[in-house]
C-alpha positions in Angstrom: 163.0 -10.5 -228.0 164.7 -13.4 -229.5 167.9 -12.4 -228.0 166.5 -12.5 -224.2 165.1 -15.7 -225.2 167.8 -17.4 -226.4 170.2 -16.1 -223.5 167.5 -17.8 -221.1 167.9 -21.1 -223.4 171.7 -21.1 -223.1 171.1 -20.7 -218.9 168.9 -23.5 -218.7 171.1 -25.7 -221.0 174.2 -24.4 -220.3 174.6 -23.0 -216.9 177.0 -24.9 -214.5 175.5 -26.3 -211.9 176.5 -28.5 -209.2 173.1 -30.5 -209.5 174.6 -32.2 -212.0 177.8 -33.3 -211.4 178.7 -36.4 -208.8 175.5 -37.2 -207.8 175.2 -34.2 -205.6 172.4 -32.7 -206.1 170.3 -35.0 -203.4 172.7 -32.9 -200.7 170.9 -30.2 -199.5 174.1 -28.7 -199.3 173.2 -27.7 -202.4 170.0 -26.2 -202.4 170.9 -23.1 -204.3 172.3 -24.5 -207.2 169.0 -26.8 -207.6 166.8 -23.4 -206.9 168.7 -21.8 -209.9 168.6 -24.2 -211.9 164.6 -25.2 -211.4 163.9 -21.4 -212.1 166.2 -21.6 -215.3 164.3 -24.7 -216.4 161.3 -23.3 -216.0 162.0 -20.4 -217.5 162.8 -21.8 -220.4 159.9 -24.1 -220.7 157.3 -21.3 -220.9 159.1 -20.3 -223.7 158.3 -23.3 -225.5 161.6 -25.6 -224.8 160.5 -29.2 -223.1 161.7 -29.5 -220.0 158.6 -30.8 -217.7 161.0 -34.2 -216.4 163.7 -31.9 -215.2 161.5 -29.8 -213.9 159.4 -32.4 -211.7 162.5 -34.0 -210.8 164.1 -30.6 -209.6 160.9 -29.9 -207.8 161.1 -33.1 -206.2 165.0 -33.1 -205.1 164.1 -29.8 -203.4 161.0 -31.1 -201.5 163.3 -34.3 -200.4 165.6 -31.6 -199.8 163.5 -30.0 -197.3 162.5 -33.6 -195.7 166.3 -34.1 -195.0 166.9 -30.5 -193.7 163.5 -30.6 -191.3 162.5 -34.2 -190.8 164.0 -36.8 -191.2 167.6 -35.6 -190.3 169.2 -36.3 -193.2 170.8 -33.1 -193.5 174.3 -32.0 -191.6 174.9 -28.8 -193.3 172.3 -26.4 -194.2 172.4 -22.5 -195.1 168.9 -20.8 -194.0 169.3 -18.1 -197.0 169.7 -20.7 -199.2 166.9 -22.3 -198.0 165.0 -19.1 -198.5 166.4 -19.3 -202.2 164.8 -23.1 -202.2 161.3 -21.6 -200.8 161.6 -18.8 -203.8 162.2 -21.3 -206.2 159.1 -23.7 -205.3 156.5 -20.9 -204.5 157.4 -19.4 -208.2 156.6 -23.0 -209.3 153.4 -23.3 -207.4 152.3 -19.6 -207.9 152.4 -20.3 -212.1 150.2 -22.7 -212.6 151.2 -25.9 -210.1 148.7 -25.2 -206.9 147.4 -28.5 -207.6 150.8 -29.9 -206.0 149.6 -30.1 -202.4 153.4 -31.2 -201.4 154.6 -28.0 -201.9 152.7 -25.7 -199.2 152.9 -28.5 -196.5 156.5 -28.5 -197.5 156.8 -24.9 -197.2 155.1 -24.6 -193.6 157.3 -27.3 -192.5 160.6 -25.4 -193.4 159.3 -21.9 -192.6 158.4 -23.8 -189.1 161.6 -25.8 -188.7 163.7 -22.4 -189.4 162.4 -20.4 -186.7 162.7 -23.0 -184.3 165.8 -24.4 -185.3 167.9 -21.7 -186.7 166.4 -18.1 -185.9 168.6 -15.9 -183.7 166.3 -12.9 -182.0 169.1 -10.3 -180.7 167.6 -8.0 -178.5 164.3 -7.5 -181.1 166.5 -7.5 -184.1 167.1 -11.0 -184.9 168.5 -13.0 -187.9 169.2 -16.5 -188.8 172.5 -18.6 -188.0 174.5 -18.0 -190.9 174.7 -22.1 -191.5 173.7 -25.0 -189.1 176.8 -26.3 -188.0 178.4 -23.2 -186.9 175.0 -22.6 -184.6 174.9 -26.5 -183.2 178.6 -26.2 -182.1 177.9 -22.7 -180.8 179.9 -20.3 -182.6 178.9 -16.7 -182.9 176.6 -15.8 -185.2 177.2 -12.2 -186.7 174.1 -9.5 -186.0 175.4 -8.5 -190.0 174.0 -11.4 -191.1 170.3 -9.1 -190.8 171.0 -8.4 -194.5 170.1 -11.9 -195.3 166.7 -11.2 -193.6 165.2 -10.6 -196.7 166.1 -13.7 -198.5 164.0 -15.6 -196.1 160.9 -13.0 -194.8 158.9 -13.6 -198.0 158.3 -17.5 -197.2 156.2 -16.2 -193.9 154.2 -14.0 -195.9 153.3 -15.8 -198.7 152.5 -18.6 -195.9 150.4 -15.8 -193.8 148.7 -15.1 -197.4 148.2 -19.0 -198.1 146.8 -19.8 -194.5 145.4 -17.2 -192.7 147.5 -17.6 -189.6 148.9 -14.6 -187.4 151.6 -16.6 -186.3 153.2 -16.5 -190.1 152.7 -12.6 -190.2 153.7 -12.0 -186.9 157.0 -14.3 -187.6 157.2 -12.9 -191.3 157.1 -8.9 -189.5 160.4 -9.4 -187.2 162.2 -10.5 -189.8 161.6 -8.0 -192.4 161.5 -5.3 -190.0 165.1 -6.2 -189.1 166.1 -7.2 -192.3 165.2 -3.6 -193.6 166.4 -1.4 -190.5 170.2 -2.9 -190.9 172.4 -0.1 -190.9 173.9 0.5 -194.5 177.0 0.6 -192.9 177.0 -2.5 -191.9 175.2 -4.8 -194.8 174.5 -3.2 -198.7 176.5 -0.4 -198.9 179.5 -2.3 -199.6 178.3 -5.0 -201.7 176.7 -5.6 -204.9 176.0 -9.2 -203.4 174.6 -7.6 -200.7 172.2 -5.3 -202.5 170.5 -8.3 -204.8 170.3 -10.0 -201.5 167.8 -7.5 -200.2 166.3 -6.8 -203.1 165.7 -10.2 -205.5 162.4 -11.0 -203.9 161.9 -8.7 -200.8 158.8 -6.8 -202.6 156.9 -10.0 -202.8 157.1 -9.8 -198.8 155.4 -6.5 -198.9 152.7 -7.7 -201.8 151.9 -11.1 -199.8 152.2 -9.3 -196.6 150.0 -7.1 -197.5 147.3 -9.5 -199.0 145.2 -10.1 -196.0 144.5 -6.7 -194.4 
């Protein structure tokens, strides 16, 4: 309806973002904010508004974004979830009409890759991810609550186990969802609205990609 449509206008247009103010949106600091605000743009150009040079210049901060973070050390301060948010951003990209852009899946593999080697935390069987880089390199504790952030993350593996083939990407993708889901209530979404959408914004793509290959 014209009213949805125009609300989705005034959030691509509109919506503050940190991308765009003091040249910070080459940080990967600020992955999020450049997620949200390629999904906004695209949005918005399906309904008819021109936005393809935002667009391909979003899609290519995030891919640089992922070179710093995994690479070519660039990056000092990274957030896996938010990273998961990137991943959610570019596979919606690639997924609606863009699977010509061969960057993106190497891309992809490459963070999914450097994430469980670099940042994944396995806890006894019920692992998570460091809650940001620089708090896991100095060696603070990493809280076993951060599980409920499982979910942001889990759907990359699958949708790479559904793009490639390989086990290693399901059997990955598997302990994180299965520890994402089995987090005590208690302890993650019952207290949290934030929490809830955290679980929930694109968990049932993991089960849909995971899914895919059996």
């Amino acid at each position: 309806d014209a009213l949805s449509k125009s609300a989705v206008h005034d959030l691509a247009i509109n919506g503050y973002s940190i991308w765009a103010a003091n040249g910070l949106m080459v940080d990967p600091v600020n992955v999020r904010e450049t997620a949200y605000k390629l999904e906004a743009y695209w949005l918005d150009t399906k309904l008819g508004y021109n936005h393809t040079v935002q667009v391909k210049q979003l899609v290519a901060t995030l891919l640089g974004d992922i070179d710093q973070i995994c690479v070519s050390g660039g990056a000092e301060w990274h957030q896996p979830f938010m990273d998961g948010l990137m991943a959610e951003a570019l596979i919606d990209y690639y997924d609606d009409g863009h699977g010509d852009d061969v960057r993106i899946p190497a891309a992809l593999k490459t963070l999914a890759d450097y994430l469980w080697d670099h940042s994944w935390i396995p806890n006894g069987g019920l692992g998570f991810f460091c809650y940001n880089s620089y708090q896991y390199s100095i060696g603070m504790p990493q809280d076993a609550n951060l599980r409920n952030l499982n979910l942001l993350i889990a759907p990359l593996y699958a949708w790479l186990f559904k793009a490639t083939g390989d086990p290693i990407y399901q059997q990955r993708g598997d302990a994180i969802w299965a520890s994402g889901v089995t987090d005590p209530p208690e302890d993650g979404i019952s207290w949290s609205g934030k929490n809830f959408s955290q679980n929930y914004r694109w968990s049932f793509d993991y089960v849909k990609w995971r899914s895919a290959q059996e």
